[in-house]
N, C-alpha and C positions, 0 to 999 in steps of 0.2 A: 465549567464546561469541559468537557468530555473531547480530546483529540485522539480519533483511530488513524494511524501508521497500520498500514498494512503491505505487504511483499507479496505478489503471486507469480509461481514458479512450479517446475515441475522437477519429481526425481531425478527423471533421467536426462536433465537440461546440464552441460557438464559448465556450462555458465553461472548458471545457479547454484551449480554445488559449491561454489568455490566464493559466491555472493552472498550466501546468507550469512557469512562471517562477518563481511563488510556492512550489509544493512542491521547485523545485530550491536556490531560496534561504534555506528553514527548512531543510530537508537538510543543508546546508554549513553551518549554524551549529551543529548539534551535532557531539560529540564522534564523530571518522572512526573509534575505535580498534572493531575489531569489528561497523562498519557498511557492508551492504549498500543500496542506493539504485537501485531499479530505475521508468521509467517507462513502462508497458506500454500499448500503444494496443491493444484488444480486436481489433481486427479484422485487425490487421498478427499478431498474435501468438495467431491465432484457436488455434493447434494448443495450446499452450499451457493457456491457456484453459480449452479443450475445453467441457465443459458449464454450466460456471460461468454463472448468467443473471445479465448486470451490467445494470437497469434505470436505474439512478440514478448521473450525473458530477460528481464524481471520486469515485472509490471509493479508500478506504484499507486496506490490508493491513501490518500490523505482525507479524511471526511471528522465534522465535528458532532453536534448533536443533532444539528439541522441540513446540513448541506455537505454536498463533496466538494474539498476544496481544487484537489486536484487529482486525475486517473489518467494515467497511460503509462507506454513503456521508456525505459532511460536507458542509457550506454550506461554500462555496468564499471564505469569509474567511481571508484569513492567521491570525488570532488563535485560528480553530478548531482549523488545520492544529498551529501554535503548542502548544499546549493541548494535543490529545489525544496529539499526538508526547511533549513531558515526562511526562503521566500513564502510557505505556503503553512507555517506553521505561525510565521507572525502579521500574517494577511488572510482574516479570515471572506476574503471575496469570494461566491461559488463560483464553480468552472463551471462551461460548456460542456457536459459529459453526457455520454451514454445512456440509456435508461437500463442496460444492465448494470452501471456501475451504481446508479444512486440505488436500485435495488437490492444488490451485494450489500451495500452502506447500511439500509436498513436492517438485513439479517445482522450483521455484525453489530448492530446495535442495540440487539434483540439476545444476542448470545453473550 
């Protein structure tokens, strides 16, 4: 099975700028076996996207082959990133989410 980690963010978010270090470096400390790791900036990747309305930076998206496990946005502490990655990566339960998100989930799973 297939787990997508995915980051959504914008250039010019100056919280982001300074966060893709962080989600790049929790990312490489878990296990690579079956992990995708994408960092999508909203506006470069608008087509993608598509309808998806991301108000709040960084947004998280955790999805497997079948389901999203989890989507929304987190305070951009390492310990949160930390934390909801172990809870949501070893509980494959689906979340209550969006039909933009599980939409995203499928392109990305398509790409």
């Amino acid at each position: 099975m297939t787990v997508l980690v995915a980051c959504l963010c914008a250039a010019w978010c100056r919280t982001c700028e300074s966060y893709q270090q962080v989600f790049e470096a929790a990312c490489a400390e878990l296990p690579q076996a079956g992990l995708r790791v994408r960092w999508i900036d909203i506006e470069d990747e608008a087509e993608l996207i598509a309808d998806l309305d991301i108000e709040t930076f960084p947004t998280l998206l955790i999805a497997d082959d079948t389901q999203v496990r989890f989507a929304g946005p987190l305070t951009p502490q390492p310990q949160t990133l930390q934390r909801v990655l172990r809870a949501h990566l070893a509980d494959a339960r689906p979340a209550a989410v969006d039909a933009g998100f599980e939409a995203l989930a499928r392109r990305l799973r398509g790409s």
